[in-house]
LOSEVO-155631 format. One line per 8 residues: number of its first residue (from 0); for each residue x, y, z of N, C-alpha, C, CB. Coordinates in Angstrom, 3 decimals. Glycine has a CB too. Example, Ala and Ser with C-alpha at 12.3 -4.5 7.8 and 13.67 -1.06 7.14 Angstrom:
2
0> 13.190,-5.690,7.800,12.300,-4.500,7.800,13.200,-3.300,7.800,11.308,-4.473,9.046 | 12.850,-2.250,7.080,13.670,-1.060,7.140,12.900,0.030,7.870,14.084,-0.598,5.725
//
This chain:
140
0> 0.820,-1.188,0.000,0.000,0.000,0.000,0.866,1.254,0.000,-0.934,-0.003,1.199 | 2.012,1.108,0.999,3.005,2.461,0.876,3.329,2.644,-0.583,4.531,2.310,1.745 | 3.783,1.940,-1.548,4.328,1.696,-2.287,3.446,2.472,-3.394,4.624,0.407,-2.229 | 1.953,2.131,-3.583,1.126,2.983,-4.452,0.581,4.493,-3.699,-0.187,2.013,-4.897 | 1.121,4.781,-2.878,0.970,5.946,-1.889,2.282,7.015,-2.715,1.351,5.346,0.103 | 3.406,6.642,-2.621,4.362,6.777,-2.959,4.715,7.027,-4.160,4.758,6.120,-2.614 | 3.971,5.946,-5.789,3.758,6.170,-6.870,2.528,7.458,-7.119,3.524,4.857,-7.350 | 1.811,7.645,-6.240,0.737,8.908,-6.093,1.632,9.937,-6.311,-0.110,9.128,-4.589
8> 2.287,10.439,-5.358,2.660,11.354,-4.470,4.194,11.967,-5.961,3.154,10.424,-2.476 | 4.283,10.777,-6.358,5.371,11.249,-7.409,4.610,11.759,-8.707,6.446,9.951,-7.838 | 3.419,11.411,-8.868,2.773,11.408,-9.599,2.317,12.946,-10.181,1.997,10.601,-9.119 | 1.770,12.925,-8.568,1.289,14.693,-8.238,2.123,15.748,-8.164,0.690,14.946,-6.935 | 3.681,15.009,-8.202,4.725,16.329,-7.986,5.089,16.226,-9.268,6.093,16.308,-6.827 | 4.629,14.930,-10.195,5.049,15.372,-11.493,4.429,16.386,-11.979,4.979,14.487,-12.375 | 2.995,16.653,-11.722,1.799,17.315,-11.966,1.973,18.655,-11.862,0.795,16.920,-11.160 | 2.548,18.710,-10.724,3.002,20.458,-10.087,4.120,20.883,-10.965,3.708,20.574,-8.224
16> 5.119,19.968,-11.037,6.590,20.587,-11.746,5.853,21.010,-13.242,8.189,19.125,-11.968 | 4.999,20.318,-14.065,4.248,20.671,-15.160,3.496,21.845,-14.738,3.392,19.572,-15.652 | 2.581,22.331,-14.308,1.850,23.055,-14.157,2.840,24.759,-13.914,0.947,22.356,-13.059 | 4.030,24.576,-13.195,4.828,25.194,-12.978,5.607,25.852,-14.080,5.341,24.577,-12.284 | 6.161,24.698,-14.677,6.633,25.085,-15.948,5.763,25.740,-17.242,7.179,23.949,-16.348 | 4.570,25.075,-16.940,3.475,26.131,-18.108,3.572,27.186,-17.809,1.899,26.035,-18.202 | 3.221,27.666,-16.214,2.760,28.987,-15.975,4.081,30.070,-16.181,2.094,29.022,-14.419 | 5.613,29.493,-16.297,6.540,30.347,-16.558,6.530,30.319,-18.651,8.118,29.715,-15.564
24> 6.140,28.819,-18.886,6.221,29.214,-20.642,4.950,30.196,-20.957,6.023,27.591,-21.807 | 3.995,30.129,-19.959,2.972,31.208,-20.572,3.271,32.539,-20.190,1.513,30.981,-20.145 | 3.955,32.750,-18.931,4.118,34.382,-19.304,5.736,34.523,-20.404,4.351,35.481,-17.394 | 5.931,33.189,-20.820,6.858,33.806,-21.702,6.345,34.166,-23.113,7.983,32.936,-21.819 | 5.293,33.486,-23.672,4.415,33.722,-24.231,4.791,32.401,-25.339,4.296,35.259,-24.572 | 4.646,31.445,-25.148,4.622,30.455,-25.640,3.778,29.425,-24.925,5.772,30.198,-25.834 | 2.292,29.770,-25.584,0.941,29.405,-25.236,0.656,28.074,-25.813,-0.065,30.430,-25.715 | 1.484,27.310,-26.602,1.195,25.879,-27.084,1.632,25.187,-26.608,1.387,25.483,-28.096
32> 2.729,25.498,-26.017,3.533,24.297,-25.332,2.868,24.535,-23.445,5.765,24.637,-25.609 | 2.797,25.911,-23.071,2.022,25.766,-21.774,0.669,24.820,-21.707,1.605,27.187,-21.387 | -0.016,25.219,-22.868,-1.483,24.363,-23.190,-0.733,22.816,-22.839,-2.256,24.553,-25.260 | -0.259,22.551,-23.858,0.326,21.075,-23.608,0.433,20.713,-22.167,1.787,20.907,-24.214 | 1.299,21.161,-21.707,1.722,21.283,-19.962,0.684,21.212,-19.038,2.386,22.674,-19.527 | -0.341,22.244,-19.196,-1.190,21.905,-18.695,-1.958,21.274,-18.580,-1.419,22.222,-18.634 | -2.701,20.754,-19.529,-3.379,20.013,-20.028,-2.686,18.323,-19.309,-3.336,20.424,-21.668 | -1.788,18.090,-19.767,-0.737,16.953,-19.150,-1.234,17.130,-17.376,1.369,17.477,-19.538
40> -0.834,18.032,-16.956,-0.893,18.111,-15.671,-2.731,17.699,-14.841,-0.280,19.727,-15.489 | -3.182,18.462,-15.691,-5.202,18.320,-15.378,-5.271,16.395,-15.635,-6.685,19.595,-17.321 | -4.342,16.662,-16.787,-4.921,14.603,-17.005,-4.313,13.966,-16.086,-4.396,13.546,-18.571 | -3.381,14.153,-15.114,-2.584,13.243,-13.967,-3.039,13.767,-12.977,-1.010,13.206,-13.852 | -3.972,14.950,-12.862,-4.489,15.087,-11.429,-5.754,14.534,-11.416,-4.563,16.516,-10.891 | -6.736,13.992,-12.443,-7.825,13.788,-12.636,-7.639,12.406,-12.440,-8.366,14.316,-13.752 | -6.204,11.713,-12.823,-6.115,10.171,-12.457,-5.971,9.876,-11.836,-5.647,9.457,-12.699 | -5.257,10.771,-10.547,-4.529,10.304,-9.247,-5.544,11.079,-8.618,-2.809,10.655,-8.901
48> -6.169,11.876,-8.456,-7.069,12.345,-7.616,-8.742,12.105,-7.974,-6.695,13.747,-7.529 | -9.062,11.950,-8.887,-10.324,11.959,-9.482,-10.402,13.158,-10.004,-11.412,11.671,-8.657 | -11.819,13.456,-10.717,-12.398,14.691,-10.940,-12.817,15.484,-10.848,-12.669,14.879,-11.150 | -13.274,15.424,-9.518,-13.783,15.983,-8.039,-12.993,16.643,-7.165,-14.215,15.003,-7.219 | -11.791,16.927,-7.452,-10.533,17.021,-6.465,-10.341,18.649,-6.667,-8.974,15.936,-6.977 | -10.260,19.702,-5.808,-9.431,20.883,-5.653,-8.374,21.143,-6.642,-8.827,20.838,-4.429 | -7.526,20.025,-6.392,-5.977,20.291,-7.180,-6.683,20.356,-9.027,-4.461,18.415,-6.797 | -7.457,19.180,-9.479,-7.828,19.375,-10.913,-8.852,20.958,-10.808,-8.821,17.751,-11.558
56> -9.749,21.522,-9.938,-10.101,22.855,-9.997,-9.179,23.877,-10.330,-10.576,23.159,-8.927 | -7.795,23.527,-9.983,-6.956,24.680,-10.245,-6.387,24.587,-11.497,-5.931,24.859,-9.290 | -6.306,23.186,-12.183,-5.971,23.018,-13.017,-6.080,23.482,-14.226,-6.065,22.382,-12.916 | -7.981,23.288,-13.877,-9.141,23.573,-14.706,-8.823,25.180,-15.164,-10.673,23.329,-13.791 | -8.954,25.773,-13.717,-9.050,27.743,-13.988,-7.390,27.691,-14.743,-9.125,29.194,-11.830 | -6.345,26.789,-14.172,-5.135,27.660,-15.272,-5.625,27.535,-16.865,-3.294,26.785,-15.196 | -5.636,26.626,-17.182,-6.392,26.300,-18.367,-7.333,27.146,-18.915,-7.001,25.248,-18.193 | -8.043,27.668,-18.064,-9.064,28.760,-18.810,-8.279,30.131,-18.839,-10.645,28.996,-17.904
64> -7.816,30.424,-18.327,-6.903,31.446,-17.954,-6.204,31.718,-19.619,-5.713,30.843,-16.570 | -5.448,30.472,-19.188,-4.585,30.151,-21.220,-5.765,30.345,-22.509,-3.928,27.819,-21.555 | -6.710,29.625,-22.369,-7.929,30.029,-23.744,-8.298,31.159,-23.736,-9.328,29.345,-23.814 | -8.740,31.745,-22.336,-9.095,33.267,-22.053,-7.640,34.197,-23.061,-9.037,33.597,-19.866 | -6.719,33.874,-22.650,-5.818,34.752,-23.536,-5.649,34.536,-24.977,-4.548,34.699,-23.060 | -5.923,33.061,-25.255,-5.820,33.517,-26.583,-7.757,33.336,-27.665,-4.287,32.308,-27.257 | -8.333,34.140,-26.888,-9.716,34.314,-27.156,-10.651,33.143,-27.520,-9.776,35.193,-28.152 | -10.217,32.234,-26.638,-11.132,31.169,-26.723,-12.236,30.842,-25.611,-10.348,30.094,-26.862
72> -13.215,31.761,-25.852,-13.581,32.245,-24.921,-14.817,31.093,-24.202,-13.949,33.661,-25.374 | -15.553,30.244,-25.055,-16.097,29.805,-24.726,-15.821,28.040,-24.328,-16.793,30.332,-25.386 | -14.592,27.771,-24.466,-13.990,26.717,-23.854,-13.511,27.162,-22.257,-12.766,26.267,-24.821 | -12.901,28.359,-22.574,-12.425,29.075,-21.298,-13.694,29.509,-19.855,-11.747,30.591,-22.005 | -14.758,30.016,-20.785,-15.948,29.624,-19.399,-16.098,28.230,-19.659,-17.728,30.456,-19.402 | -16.160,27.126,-20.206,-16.676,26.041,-19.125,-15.768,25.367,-18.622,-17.566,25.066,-19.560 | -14.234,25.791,-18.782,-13.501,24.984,-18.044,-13.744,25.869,-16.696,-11.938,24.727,-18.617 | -13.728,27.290,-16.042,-14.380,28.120,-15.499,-15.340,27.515,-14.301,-15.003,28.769,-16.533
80> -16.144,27.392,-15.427,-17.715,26.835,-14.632,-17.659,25.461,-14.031,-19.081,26.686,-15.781 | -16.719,24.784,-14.857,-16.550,22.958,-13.898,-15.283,23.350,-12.688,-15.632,21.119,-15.394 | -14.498,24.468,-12.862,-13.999,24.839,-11.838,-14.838,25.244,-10.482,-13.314,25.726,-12.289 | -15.509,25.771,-10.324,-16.831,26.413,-9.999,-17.284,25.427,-9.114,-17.855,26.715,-11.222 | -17.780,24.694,-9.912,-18.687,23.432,-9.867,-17.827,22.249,-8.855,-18.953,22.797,-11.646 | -16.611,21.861,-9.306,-16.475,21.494,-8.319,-15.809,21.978,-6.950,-16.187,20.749,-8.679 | -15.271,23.372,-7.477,-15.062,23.689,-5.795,-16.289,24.122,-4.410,-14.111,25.005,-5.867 | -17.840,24.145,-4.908,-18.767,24.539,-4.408,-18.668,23.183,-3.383,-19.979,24.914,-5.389
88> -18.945,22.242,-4.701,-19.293,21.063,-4.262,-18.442,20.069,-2.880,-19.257,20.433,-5.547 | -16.744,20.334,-3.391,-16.305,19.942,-2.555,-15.546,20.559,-0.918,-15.792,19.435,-3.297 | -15.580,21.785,-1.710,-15.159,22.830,-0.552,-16.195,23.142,-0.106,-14.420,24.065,-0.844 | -17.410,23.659,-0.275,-18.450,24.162,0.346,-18.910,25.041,-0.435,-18.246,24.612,1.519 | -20.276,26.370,-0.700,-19.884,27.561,-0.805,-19.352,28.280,-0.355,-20.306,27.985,-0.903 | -18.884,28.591,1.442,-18.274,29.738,1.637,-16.803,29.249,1.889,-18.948,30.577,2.769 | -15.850,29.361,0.684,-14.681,28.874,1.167,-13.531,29.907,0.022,-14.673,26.935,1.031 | -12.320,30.605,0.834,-12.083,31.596,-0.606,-11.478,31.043,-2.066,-10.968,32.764,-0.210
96> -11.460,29.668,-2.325,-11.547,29.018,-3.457,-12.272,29.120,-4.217,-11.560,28.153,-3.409 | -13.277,29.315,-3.537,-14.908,29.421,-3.946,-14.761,30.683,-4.838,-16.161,29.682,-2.488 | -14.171,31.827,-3.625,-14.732,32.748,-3.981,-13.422,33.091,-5.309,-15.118,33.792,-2.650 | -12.515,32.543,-5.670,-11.685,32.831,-6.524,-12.173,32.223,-7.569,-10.473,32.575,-6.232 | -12.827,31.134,-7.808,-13.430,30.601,-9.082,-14.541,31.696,-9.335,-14.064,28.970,-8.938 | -15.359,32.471,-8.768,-16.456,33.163,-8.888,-15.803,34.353,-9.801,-17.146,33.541,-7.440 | -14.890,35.177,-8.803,-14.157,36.094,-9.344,-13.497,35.928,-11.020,-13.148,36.197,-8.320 | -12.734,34.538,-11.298,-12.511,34.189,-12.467,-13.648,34.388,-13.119,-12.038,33.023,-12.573
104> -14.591,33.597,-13.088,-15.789,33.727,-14.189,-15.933,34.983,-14.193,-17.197,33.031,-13.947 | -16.358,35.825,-13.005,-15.986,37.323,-13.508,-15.562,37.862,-14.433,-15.354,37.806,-13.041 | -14.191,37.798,-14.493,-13.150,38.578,-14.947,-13.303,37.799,-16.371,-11.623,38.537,-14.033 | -13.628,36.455,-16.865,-13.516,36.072,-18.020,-14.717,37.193,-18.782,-13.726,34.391,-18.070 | -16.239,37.000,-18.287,-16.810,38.379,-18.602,-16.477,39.648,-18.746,-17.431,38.585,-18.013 | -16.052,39.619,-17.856,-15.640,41.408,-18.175,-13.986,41.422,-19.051,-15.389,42.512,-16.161 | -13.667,40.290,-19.415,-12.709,40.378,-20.902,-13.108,40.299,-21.940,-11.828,39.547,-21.163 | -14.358,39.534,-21.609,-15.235,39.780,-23.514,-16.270,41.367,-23.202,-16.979,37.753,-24.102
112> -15.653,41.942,-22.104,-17.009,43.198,-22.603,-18.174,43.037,-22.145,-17.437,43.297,-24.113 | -18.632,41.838,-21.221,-19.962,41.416,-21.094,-20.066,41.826,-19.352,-20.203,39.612,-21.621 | -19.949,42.776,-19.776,-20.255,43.794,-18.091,-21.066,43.541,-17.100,-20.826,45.128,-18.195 | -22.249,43.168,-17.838,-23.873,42.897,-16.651,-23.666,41.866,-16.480,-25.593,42.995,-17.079 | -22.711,41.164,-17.234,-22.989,39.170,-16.669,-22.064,39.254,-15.869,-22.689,37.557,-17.841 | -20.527,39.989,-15.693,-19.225,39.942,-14.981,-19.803,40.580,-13.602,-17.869,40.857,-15.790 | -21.085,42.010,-13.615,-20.657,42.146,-12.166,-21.060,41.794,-11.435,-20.551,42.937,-11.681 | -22.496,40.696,-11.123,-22.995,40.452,-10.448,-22.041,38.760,-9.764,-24.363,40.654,-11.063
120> -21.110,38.354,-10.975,-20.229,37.412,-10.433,-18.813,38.566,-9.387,-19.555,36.342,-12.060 | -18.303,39.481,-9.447,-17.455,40.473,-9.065,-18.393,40.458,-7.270,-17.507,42.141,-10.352 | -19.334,40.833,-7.572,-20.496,41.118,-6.029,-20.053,40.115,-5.484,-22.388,41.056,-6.053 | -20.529,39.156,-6.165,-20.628,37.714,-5.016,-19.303,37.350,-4.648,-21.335,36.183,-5.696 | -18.120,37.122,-5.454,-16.533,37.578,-4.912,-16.516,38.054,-3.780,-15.791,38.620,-5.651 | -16.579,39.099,-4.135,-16.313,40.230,-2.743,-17.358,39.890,-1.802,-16.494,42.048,-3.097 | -18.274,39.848,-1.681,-19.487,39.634,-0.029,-18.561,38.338,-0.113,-21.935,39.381,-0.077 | -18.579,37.341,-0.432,-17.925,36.000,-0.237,-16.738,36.276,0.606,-17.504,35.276,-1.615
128> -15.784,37.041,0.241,-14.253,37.359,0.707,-14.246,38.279,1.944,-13.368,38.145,-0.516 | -15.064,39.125,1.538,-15.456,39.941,3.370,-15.948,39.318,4.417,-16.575,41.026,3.468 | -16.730,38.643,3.919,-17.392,37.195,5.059,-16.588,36.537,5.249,-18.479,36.122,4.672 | -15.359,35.717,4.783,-14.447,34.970,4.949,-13.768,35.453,5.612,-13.961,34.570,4.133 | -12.998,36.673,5.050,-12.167,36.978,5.722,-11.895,38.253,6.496,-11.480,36.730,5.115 | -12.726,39.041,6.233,-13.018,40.219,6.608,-12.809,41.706,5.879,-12.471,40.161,7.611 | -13.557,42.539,5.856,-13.423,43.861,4.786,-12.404,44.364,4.563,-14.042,44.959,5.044 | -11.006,44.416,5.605,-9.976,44.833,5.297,-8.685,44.151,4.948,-9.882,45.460,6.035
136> -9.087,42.636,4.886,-7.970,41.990,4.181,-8.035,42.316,2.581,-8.036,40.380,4.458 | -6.236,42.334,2.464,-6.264,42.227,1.091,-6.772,41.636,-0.147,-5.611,42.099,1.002 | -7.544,40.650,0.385,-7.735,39.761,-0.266,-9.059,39.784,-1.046,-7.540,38.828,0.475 | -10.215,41.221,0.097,-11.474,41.220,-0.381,-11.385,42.402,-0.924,-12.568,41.005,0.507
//
């Protein structure tokens, strides 16, 4: 049992060192090979963790993050929205994961221009993050 504990655990740090390395090839701006990376990384967290898991939520939003930039906009909300989806589910609603997937969908709106749909996701962010954590952390 240690032994497939162990093959996990290498598994998931393969996952991170990928995810890592995208997020430095994407601000270098070499968005095909980060896609790749990432993508790699979402498929080994989805195997070793399931699909349900936090770690593939983050996976999910880097990923949208990458389509969001290069205007793919509507792959980019539903990777977004299954981000969403499962951090409600497994974190709770009031948790600031929560409230950072909310904020994303936000902000993916208000990059296409779609103002009335972005602010009422922006609201719920923020009451979410003041409740969490309080009005004067940085964070809300």
């Amino acid at each position: 049992m240690a032994k497939q504990t162990s093959a996990a655990a290498d598994l998931l740090g393969e996952a991170d060192a990928l995810n890592l390395r995208a997020i430095d090839l994407y601000q270098r701006g070499d968005f095909a090979e980060a896609e790749r990376l990432i993508r790699l990384s979402l498929d080994i967290r989805e195997e070793a963790l399931g699909p349900d898991h936090p770690e593939v939520a983050t996976s999910l939003n880097n990923l949208a993050e990458l389509q969001a930039s290069l205007a793919r906009f509507l792959e980019a909300e539903t990777l977004c929205k299954r981000a969403l989806s499962i951090r409600e589910r497994v974190l709770g609603p009031a948790h600031p994961d929560v409230a950072a997937s909310i904020n994303n969908l936000g902000g993916l709106y208000f990059r296409q221009s779609r103002y009335e749909e972005a602010e009422p996701f922006f609201q719920r962010s923020l009451t979410l993050r003041e409740a969490l954590l309080g009005a004067d952390h940085p964070a809300s």
